[in-house]
N, C-alpha and C positions, 0 to 999 in steps of 0.2 A: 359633437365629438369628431376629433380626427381618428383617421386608423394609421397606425405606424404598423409595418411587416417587418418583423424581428425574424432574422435564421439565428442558427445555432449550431454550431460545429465541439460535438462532444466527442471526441477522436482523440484516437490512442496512438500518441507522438512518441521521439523516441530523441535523449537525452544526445548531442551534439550530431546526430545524424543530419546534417542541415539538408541535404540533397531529397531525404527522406520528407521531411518535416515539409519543404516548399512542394512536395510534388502533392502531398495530403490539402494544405493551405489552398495552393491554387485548385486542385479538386472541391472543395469547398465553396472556394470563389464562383467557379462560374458553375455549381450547384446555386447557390442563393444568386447571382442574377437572373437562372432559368426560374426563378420562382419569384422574378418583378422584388428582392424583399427591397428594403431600404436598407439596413443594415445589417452587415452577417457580425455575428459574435464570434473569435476563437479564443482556447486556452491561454490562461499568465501565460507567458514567457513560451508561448507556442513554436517560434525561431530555434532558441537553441536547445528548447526540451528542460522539464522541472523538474528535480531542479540542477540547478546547471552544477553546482558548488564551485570548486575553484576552476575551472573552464573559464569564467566571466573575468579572471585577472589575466586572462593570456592574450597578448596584445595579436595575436593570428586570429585566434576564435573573432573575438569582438568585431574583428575587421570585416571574417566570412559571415558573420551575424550581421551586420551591416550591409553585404552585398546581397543576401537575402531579400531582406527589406525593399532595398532599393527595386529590385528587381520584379518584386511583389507590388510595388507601390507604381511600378510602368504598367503593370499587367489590369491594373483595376479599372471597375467601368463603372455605373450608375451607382450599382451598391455599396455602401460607406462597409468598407473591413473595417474592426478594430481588432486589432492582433497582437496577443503581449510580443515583447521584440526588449531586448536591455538596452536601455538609451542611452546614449553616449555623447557627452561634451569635452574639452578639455580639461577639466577639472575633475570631475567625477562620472561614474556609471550609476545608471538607477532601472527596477524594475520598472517597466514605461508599458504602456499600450499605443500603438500609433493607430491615426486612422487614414486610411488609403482612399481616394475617390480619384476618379477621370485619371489616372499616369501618373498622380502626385502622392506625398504623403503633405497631408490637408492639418494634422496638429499630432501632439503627442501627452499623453498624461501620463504624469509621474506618480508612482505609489507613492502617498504617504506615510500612511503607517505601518513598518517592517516587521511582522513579527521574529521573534527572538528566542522563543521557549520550546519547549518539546524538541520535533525534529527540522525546526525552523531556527535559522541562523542567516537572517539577510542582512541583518548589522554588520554581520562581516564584509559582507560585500558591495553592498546600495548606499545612494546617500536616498535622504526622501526627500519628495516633492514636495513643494511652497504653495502650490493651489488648488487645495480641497474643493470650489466652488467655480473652478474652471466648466465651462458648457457648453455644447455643441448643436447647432441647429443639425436635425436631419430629416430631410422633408417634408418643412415646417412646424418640425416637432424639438424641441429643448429636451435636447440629453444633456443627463450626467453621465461621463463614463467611471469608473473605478474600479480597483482590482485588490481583492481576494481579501487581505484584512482589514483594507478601507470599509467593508463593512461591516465587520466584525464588531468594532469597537462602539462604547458607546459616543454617541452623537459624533460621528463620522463624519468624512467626507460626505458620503451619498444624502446625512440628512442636512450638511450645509450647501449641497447643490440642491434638496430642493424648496430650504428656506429662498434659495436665489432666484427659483421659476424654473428648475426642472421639469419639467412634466412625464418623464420617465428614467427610470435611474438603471444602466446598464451594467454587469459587476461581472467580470473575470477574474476566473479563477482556479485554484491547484488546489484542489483539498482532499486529504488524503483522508482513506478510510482509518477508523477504528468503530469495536462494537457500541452502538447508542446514538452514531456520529451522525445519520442519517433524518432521526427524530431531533437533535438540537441543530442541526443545520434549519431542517422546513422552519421548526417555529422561530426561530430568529429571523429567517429572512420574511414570514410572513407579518411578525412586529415592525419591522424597518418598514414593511410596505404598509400597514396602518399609521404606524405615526409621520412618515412623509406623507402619507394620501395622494402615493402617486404610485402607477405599475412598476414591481421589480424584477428584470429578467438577469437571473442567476446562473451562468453558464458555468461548468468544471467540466475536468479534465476525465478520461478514464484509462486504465491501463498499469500495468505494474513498472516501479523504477526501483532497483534494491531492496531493501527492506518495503517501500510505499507502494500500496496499491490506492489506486485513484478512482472512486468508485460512482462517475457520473451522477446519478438525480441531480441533471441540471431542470430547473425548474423556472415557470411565469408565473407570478403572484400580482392582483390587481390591486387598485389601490383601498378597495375595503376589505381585503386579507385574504380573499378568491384565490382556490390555486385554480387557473389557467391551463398551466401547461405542464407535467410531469415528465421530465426523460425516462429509461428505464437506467436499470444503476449495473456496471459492470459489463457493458455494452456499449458499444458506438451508438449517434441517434444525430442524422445531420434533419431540423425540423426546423420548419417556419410555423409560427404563431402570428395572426395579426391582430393589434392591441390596441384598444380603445381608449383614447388619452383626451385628458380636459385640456381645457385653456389654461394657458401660464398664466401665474400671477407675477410673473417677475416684470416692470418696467424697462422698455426697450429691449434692445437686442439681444442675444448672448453673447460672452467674451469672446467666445472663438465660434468662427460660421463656416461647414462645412455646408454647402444648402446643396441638396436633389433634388432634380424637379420633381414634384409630386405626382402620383398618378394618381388616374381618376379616384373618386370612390367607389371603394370597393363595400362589400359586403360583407359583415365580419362571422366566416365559418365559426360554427364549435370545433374546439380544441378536439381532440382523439382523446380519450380517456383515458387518465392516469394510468400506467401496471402495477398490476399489485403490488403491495410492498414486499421483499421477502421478509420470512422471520429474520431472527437473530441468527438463528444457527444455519437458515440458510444463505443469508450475508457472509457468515463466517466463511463459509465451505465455500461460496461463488469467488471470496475475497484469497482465498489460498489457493485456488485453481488458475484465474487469472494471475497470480502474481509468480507463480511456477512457471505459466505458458510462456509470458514475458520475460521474464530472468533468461529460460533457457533458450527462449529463441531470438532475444537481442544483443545475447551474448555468443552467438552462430553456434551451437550446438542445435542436433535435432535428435539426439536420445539419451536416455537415464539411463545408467543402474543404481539398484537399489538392492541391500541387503536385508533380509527377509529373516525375521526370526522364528517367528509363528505367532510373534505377540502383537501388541495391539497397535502397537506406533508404527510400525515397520508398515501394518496390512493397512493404513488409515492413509500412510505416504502413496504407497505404492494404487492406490485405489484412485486418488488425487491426481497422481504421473497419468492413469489411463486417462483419467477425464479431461487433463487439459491437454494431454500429447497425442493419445490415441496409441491402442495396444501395440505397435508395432514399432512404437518408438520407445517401448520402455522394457528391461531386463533386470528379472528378481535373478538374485542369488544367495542361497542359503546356502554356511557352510559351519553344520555341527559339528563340535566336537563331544568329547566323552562324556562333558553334561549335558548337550541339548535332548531334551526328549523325544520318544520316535514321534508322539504329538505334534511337536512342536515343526517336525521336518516335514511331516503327512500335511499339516493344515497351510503352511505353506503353499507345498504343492497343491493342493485344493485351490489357492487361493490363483495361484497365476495359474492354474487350469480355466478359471473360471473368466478370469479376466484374459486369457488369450494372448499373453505375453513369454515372451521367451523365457525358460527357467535354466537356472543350471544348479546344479550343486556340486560343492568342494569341501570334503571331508578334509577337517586341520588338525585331527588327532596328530599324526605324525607330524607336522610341523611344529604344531604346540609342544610336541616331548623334544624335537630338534633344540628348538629355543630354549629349555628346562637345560637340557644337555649343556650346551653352550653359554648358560649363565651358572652351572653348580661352580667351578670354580670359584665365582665371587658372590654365591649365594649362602654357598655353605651348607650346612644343615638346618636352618632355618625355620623350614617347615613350611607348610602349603599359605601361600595370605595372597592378601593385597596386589602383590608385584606379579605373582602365579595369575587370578583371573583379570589380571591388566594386560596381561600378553596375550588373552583372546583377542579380544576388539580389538588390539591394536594388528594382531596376523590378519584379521577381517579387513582390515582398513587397508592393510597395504596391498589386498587382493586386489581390492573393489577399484584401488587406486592403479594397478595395474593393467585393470579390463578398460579404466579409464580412458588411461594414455592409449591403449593399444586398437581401442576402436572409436577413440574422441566422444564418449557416454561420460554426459555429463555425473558425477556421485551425487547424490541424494540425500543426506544423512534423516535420522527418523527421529533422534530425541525430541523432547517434548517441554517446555515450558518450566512444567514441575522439575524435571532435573535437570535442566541447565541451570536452573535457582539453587538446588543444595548441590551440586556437583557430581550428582551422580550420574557421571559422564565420563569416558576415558579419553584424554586427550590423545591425537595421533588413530585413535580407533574408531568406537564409533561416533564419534565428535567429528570426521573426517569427511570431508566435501565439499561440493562447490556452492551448496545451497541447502537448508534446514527450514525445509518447506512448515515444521509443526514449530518451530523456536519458539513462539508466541502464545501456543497453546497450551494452556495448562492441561494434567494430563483428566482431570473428570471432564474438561470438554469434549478431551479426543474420546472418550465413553461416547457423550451425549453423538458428537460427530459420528460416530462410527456407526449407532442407530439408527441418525438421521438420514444415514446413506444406503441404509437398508431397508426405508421403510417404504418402498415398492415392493421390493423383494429381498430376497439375503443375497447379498453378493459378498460381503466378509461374513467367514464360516461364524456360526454362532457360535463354538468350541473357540473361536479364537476370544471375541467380545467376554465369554463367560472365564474362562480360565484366570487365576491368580497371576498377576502381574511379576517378573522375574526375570535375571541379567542370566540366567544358567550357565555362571561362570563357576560354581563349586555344588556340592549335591544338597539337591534337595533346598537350595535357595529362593529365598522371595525377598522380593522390595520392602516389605515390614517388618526383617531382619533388622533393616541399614534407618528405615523411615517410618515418622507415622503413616496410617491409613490418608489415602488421599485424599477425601472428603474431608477431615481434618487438615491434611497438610496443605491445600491450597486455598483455602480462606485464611490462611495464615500469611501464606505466602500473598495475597492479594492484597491484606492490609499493611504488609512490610513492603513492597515492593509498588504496589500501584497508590497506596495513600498514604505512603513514608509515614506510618504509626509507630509508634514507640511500643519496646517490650510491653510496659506499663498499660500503654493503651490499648493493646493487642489480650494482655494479660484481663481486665477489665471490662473488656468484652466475651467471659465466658472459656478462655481460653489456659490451660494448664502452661504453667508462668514455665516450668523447667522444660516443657516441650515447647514454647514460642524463645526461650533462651537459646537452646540447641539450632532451631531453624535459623534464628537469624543469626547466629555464629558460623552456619552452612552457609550461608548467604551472603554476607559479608568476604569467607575466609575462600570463593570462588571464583572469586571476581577476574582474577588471572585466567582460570576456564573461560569463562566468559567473552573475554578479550580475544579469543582466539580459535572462537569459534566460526563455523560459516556463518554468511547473513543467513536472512527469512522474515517470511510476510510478520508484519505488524497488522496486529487486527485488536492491540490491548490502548489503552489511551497512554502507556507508561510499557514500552519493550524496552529490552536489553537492547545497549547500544548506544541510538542515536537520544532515543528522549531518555534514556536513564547512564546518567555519566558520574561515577565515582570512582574515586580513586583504587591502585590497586593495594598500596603501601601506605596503610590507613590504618590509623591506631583508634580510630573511634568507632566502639562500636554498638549494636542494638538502641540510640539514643533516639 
């Protein structure tokens, strides 16, 4: 057996910051030559940050993405980088990985297979690569290298590098979280590594980028299906593993030779032991804390506010803001009017007492009668509706948006899944912000989430978790007024939206046809909300947005 020393660089890059990006890389770098490895791993497209989207057609970026490289590729010593980097010809750009040794860049591989679906759109931008079975000697070891859906697919690149005499297959990659992503990531990549019968080391990315949080377990899998090496997920993890590789069976050499000298034999340590997995729900909660910290700190803000109602989305955001910002970077602001409950103001207050956060409150009774005032001429006699408890949220939003501007806090908004879906949300109100940290969450999560967060101790009042869910835009309102109960309404919504089921099929499974009618007539007749609302973490395998794209001016509907 030879030993190859694989590093890994699971590090949280940041989307065109290239000065950022090469100062992390070369940290890396001569991290894995202080550790003798052979080859350090970093993220796709670690250069200009993942994903780049239209950045990669601007003839400056590519250029400064090039001088990167270059300069990275002067810097390097013994240890072979592979670093994604977007490769550039005169003809076209493609996702690439280059690999760096002695001051040079020593070859480059071109991603294959682009995916196209969900919140992946590299058709637009890449051409793909011609040599799935291109390989790389590195310290007398036969790599494959390939990157992120190269292994994805069946009989891929990686299993025609090691029909060729790979002896280890090395795979870069950006993969973004969603719930269950974790369990189909390991056993696929642990198939790939039984049916080559050669070690797979699976490096990703972590860190949040707009709606994507990138949720590491980058992982070593041996060649009879052995996990090796586990990162931890939602964390940085720079680690060396050294991996016990057979003899090729390929004849002669590899197509392409980077060769390091080898050093002696070494000794092959046991790996550290995997981290536990987290549950689901606490993937979820890790996966919305990180993708909040990132949003608002690489978009140079460094505080929140948030408005506070007493209910349950409001205290689950604002809980989320302390954990990834830290109390002193984040500002509740409740501001009742003539229906919100003393409840509802008190538990509030409970709630940023407890979390240590600035509070304020802004009573908008008289505002709200200002506005009534100023609209009876063209309201008429009318009578209290619709347009009446849409000038709440909407006077909240233009506060919250004031304390904005005037102290650079970044807004917060707290809707929830559930009604971003049937619309019950006020556009310009509480729809208003720079980010919607729950947009992903259906609201029986934010239940389950809110328990899971207190199950050390209560830190969201239990009177908040227990109380009947409500907009207290007119008296004595609830959400079962406008909606079904939510345990009905989001298995509804879960097979209209995340399994594109039809009425019929929704109906068929148990569900009352004039109530899955109505839903996805709220569903469909939203979409314009939708559109217009702030981003937020993706944690579903089908969010609003990027992976779910229909039209707004659409005449077909519930099919």
């Amino acid at each position: 057996m030879t030993i190859l020393r694989v590093a890994g660089a699971q590090i949280n890059l940041r989307v065109g910051d290239l000065a950022y990006n090469e100062a992390r890389i070369l940290e890396a770098m001569s991290r894995a030559e202080s550790e003798d490895a052979d080859v350090l791993l970093l993220p796709e497209l670690a250069i200009p940050g993942y994903p780049p989207e239209d950045l990669v057609i601007r003839p400056g970026f590519l250029a400064a993405c090039r001088s990167v490289l270059e300069r990275l590729a002067a810097r390097s010593g013994r240890t072979v980088t592979v670093v994604g980097v977007i490769g550039q010809t005169e003809a076209s750009i493609s996702n690439a990985a280059a690999l760096l040794h002695q001051g040079r860049i020593r070859g480059v591989y071109h991603k294959v297979c682009l995916p196209n679906y969900g919140v992946f759109d590299e058709q637009r931008y890449f051409e793909p690569g011609t040599a799935p079975d291109a390989l790389w000697d590195i310290g007398g070891v036969v790599a494959g290298v390939s990157i992120c859906e190269d292994i994805w697919v069946p009989d891929g690149p990686p299993a025609s590098q090691a029909r060729a005499g790979a002896q280890v297959l090395l795979n870069i990659n950006g993969s973004p979280f969603h719930v269950g992503k974790e369990q189909i990531r390991a056993g696929h990549i642990r198939r790939e590594a039984l049916n080559a019968g050669v070690p797979v080391v699976y490096l990703n990315r972590v860190g949040g980028q707009d709606e994507l949080v990138f949720d590491g377990g980058s992982m070593v899998i041996d060649g009879e299906g052995r996990l090796i090496y586990h990162a931890p997920r939602f964390e940085e993890d720079l680690f060396r593993v050294d991996i016990e590789v057979g003899e090729s069976a390929r004849p002669g050499p590899p197509a392409t030779v980077v060769r390091v000298e080898p050093l002696p034999v070494r000794e092959h340590p046991h790996a550290d032991p995997s981290p536990p997995e987290p549950t689901p729900l606490e993937s979820i909660y890790r996966a919305l804390v990180l993708g909040l910290r990132d949003y608002v700190g690489k978009n140079g803000f460094e505080k929140v506010v948030i408005g506070l109602s007493g209910g349950i989305d409001s205290a689950l955001t604002v809980v989320i803001a302390v954990d990834a910002l830290g109390p002193d970077s984040v500002r509740g602001v409740t501001m009742p009017s003539e229906f919100s409950s003393g409840g509802s103001v008190d538990d509030s207050a409970e709630l940023a007492g407890r979390l240590g956060i600035r509070f304020d409150l802004i009573k908008i009774a008289d505002l709200f009668a200002a506005f009534q005032d100023a609209l009876h001429p063209i309201f008429g006699q009318t009578g209290f509706g619709v347009a009446e408890e849409n000038l709440q949220p909407r006077i909240r939003g233009t506060l919250l948006m004031g304390i904005s501007n005037q102290h650079n806090e970044m807004v917060i908004a707290t809707g929830n899944k559930s009604e971003m879906a049937v619309g019950y949300a006020t556009l310009y109100g509480d729809m208003a912000g720079g980010f919607a940290v729950l947009k992903d969450v259906y609201k029986t999560t934010v239940y389950d989430l809110a328990e899971w967060r207190n199950r050390g101790g209560e830190v969201i009042p239990v009177e908040i978790i227990r109380k009947p869910p409500s907009a207290e835009l007119r008296p004595n309102q609830l959400d079962t007024d406008s909606l079904p109960p939510y345990e009905i309404l989001d298995p509804i919504l879960n097979a209209y939206i995340e399994e594109d089921r039809s009425i019929d099929d929704i109906t068929r499974a148990g569900f009352d046809r004039e109530t899955v009618t109505r839903v996805a007539a709220l569903v469909d007749r939203n979409e314009y909300k939708r559109r217009q609302a702030p981003p937020g973490v993706k944690i579903t395998p089908k969010a609003f947005g990027r992976d779910r794209r229909l039209p707004i001016t659409n005449g077909w509907h519930g099919g």
